[in-house]
C-alpha positions in Angstrom: 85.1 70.7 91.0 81.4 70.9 90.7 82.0 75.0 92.0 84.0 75.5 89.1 81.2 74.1 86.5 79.1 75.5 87.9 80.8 79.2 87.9 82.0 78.2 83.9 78.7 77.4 83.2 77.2 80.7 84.4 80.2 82.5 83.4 79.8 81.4 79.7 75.8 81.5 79.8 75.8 85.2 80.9 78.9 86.7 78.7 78.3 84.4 74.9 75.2 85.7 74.1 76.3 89.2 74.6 79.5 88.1 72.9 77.9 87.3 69.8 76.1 90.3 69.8 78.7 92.5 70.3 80.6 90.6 67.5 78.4 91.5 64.7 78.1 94.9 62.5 76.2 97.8 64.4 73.2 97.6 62.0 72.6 93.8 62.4 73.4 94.3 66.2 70.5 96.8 66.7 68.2 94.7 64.5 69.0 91.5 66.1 68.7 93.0 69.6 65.5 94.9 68.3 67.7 98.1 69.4 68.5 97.5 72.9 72.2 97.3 72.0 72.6 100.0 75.1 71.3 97.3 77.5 73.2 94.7 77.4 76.5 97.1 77.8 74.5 98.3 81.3 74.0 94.8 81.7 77.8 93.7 81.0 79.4 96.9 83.2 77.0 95.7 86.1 77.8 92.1 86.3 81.9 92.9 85.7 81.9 94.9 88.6 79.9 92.3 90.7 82.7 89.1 89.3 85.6 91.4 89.8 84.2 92.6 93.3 83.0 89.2 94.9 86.1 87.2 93.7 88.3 90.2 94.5 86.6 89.8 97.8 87.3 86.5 98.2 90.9 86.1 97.6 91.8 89.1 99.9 90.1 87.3 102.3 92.0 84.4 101.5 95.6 85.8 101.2 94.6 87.5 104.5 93.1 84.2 106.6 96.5 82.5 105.4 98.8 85.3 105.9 97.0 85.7 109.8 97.1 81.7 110.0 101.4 82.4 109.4 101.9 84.6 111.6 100.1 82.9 114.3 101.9 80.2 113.9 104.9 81.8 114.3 104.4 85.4 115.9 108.3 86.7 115.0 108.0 86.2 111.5 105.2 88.6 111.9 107.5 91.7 110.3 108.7 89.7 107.2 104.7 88.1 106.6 103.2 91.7 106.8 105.0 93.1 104.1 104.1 90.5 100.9 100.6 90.2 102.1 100.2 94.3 102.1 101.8 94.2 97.9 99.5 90.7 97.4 96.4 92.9 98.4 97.5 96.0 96.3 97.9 93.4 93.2 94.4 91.9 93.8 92.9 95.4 94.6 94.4 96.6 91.4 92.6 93.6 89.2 89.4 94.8 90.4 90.0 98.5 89.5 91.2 97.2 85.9 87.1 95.7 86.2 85.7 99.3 87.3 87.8 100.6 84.2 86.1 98.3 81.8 82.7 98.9 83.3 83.5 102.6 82.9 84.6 102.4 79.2 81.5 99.7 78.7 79.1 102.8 80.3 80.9 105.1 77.7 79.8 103.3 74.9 75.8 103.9 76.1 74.1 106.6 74.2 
């Protein structure tokens, strides 16, 4: 429990200010931001990459250790454990290439 406060509380302290910035008219974003609008889109691309990776990451490593853990337990349901675990690693692999999209279209918006 304390992880997840922990992660919120980062998660919220890096993205809101940004948020609010991004929320706002151009003109009042560049003054507010004293023009460095540019930066904090290099700054959000970078750090969705690095969530989406390391938690990406982490639950293939997951869904792997538990899908291992299965078939060692039981080494003839080996050919029907394979199969789900290969499409449950596409899906996750897939949510982090949504996150290199975003970054990508975040990068576009950098003059």
């Amino acid at each position: 429990m304390k992880k997840l406060v922990a992660y919120l509380g980062a998660f919220f302290s890096a993205f809101l200010p940004s948020a609010l910035v991004f929320a706002q008219d151009h003109g009042t974003a560049a003054a507010s931001t004293g023009g460095n609008a540019n930066v904090w889109y290099a700054i959000s691309a970078g750090f969705a990459i690095a969530v989406a990776a390391s938690f990406g990451a982490l639950s293939q490593a997951k869904a792997a250790a538990a899908a291992l853990e299965g078939i060692g337990r039981n080494p003839g349901a080996a050919g029907k454990v394979q199969t789900p675990m290969i499409i449950a690693l596409a899906l996750i692999e897939s949510l982090v290439i949504y996150a290199l999209v975003i970054a990508f279209l975040l990068q576009g918006k950098i003059v």
